[in-house]
C-alpha positions, 0 to 999 in steps of 0.5 A: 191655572192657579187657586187663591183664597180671597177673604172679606167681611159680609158687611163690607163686600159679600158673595150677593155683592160680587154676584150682583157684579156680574161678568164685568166682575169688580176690584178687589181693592183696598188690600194693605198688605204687602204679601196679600198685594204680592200674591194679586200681582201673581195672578193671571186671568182665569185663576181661580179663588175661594170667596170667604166670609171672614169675622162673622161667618168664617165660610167659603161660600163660592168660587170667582175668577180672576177677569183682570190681572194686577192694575194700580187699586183705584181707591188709593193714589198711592202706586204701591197697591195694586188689585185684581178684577174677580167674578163670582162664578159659582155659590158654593152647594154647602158652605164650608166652615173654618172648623170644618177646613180645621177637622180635615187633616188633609188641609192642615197646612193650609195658608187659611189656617197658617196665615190667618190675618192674610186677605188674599192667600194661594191655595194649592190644587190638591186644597182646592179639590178637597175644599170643593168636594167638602162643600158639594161644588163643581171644581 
């Protein structure tokens, strides 16, 4: 299994939203960058991801799974985008902040922190432990 961060704006697709999803989960779509479109094409069912609430909030406040692997996005005609299907599997105990990912020296290297405009991001094993611990979450 691997481990993934995906990022959105509240206002545009938030945790409430993917949970309301249900088990059927829904596309992360709408992805415009190639490396972000490159990382969903990795994916495999059963991946895990933070969901972060990026802009505003700048917080991961739970976990999904990957429920469909890379698939043409259906809101584009264009064929070089692709997306994944995710369902939201847990809300996080305590939401963890950018600040604190950022206070953690464990985490500086971090692709959240490295890469900050990128949507959708790996995040190794050893991030993801530290990152459910610091938000009192279940693995």
């Amino acid at each position: 299994m691997r481990y993934w961060l995906f990022k959105s704006e509240p206002d545009a697709w938030s945790w409430d939203d993917q949970v309301a999803k249900g088990d059927a989960g829904e596309e992360w779509d709408g992805i415009r960058n190639y490396q972000a479109r490159n990382n969903m094409r990795e994916m495999k069912i059963g991946d895990r991801g933070f969901f972060y609430h990026s802009v505003k909030e700048k917080r991961i406040v739970g976990i999904v799974e990957v429920c469909a692997e890379s698939h043409p996005d259906s809101k584009t005609d264009d064929e070089r985008w692709d997306c994944v299907d995710v369902k939201a599997v847990r809300a996080f105990e305590t939401p963890v902040t950018l600040d604190d990912i950022k206070g953690n020296p464990k985490l500086g290297e971090i692709a959240l922190t490295r890469q900050s405009r990128l949507s959708v991001a790996p995040i190794t094993a050893d991030e993801w432990k530290i990152i459910c611990k610091m938000g009192d979450t279940k693995p």
